[in-house]
C-alpha positions in Angstrom: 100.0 110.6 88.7 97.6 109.1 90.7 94.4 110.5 92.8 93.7 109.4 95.5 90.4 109.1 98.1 88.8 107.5 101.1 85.2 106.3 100.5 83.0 106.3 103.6 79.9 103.7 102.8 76.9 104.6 105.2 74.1 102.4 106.7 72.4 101.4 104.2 73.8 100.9 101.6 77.4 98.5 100.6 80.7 98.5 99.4 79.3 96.3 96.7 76.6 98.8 95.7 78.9 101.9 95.5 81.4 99.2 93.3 78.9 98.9 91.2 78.8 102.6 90.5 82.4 103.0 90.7 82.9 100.3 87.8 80.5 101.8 85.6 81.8 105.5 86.0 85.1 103.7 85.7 84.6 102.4 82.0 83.3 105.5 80.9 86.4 107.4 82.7 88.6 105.3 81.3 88.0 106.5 77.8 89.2 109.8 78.4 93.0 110.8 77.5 95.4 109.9 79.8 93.4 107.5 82.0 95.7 104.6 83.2 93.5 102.4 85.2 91.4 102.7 88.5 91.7 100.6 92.0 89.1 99.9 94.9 90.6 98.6 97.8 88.3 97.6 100.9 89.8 98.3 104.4 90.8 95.5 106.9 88.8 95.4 109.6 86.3 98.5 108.4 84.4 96.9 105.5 82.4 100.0 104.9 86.2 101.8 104.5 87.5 102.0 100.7 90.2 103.5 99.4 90.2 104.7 95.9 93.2 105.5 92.9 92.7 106.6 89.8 95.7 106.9 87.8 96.6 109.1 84.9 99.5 110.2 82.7 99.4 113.6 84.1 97.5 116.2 86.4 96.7 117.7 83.0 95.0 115.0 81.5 93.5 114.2 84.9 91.5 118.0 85.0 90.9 117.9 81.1 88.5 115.2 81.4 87.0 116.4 84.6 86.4 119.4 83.1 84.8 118.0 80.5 81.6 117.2 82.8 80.2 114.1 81.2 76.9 113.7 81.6 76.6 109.8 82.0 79.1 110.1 84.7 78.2 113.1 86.7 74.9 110.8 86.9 76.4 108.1 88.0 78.6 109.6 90.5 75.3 112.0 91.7 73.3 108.5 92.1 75.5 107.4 94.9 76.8 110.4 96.4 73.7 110.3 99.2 75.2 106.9 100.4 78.8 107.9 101.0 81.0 110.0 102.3 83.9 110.9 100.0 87.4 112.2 101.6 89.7 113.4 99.3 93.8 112.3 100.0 95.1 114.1 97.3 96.8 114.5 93.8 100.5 112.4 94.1 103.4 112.3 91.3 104.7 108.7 90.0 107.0 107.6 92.1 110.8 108.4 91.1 111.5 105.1 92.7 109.9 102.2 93.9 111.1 99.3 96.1 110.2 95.6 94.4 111.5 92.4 96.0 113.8 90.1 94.0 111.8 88.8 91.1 109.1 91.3 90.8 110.7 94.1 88.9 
């Protein structure tokens, strides 16, 4: 599954600084059960605009180690939380199918 967010960076600070925090909170997530890898995508045209994925094995797995509440990354993620604006998309199943061009399956 994968969960997925818009990140809003404000004045101040940068995409660069809140991928900084998003790579460490990402190494430490990425121990947990289940985690399969995270993306940061910057938006054309809106530099300050990112999207975000996260991708796990399961919605399960996903809460488990939410719930969990580690400390190093609840401080992490608390550290930049004044500098952005975070948007939630939503919680999305695998896809049953995907469309690859000739080559790439």
């Amino acid at each position: 599954m994968k969960y997925i967010f818009e990140v809003t960076v404000l004045e101040g600070y940068t995409a660069e600084d809140y991928a900084d925090a998003w790579v460490r909170a990402s190494e430490l997530i990425q121990q947990a059960h289940g985690a399969r890898g995270t993306a940061l995508h910057r938006k054309i045209g809106e530099p300050n605009k990112l999207l975000a994925i996260a991708s796990w094995n399961s919605k399960a797995d996903r809460d488990a180690m939410d719930a969990q509440r580690n400390p190093r990354i609840l401080e992490i993620i608390k550290s930049a939380a004044p500098f952005v604006e975070i948007r939630p998309l939503g919680e999305f199943e695998d896809p049953e199918w995907e469309v690859m061009p000739p080559g790439l399956e």
